[in-house]
C-alpha positions in Angstrom: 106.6 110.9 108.7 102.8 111.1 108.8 99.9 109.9 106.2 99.4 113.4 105.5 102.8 114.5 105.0 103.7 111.4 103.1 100.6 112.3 100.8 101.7 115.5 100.3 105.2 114.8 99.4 103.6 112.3 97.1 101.8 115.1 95.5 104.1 117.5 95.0 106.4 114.7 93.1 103.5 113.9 91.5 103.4 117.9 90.1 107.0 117.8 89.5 106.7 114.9 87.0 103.8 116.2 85.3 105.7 119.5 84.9 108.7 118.1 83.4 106.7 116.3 80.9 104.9 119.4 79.8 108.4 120.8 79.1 109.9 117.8 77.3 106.4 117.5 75.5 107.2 121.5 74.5 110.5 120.9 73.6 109.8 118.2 71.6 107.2 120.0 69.5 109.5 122.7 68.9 112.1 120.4 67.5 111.7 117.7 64.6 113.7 114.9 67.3 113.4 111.5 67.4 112.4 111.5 70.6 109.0 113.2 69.6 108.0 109.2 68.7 107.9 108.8 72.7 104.9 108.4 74.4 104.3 110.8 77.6 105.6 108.2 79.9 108.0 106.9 77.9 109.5 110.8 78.2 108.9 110.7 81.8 110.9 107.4 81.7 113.5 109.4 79.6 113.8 112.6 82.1 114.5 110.3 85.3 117.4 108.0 82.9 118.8 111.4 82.4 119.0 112.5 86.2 120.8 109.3 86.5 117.8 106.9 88.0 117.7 103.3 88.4 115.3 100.8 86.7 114.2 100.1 90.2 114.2 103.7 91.2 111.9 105.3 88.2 109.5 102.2 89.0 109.3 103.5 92.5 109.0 107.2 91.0 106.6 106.1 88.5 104.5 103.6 90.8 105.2 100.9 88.1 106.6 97.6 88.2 110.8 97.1 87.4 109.4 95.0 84.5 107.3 97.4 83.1 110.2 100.2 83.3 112.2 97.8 81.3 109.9 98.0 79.0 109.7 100.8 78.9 113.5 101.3 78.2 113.5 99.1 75.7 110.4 100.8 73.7 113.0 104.1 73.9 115.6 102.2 72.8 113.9 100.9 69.9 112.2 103.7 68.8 115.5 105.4 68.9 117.0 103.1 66.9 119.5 101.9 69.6 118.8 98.7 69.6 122.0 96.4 69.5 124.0 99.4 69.5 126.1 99.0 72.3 125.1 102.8 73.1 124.7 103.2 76.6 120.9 105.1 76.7 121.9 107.4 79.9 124.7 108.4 77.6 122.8 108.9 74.8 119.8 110.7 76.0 121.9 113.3 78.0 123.8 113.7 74.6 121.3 114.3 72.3 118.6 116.3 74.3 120.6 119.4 74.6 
């Protein structure tokens, strides 16, 4: 694949993500959840657990390190009030959401 077309492809992810942050933000302002505590990457974070992602795989998604995607989970996690729960967060997010 060339530059172009891998910039491109980049791009259009790029939309994607921004879109589907726009509708979680929406969503989030239309309901009184505790996921409204998240920050914008936090819920782009969130989105990509639901779709079933790896740690490593939303760091590629997100160009972020594993280590900050961890830490990312576990700000979700704690601002959830999940921590030490023993609730799996994939689980969890695709429950309460919807």
């Amino acid at each position: 694949m060339g530059q172009a077309k891998k910039e491109a492809v980049l791009q259009i992810l790029s939309d994607q993500l921004i879109e589907i942050i726009k509708q979680l933000s929406q969503i989030l302002r239309d309901d009184d959840s505790r996921l409204s505590k998240l920050s914008k990457t936090e819920l782009a974070v969130v989105s990509l657990i639901r779709r079933g992602l790896t740690t490593d795989q939303i760091a590629m998604r997100l160009f972020v390190s594993p280590l900050t995607t961890k830490t990312h989970r576990r700000n979700i996690r704690r601002k959830l009030e999940l921590q030490d729960s023993g609730i799996n967060l994939q689980t969890y997010l695709r429950s309460e959401l919807y």
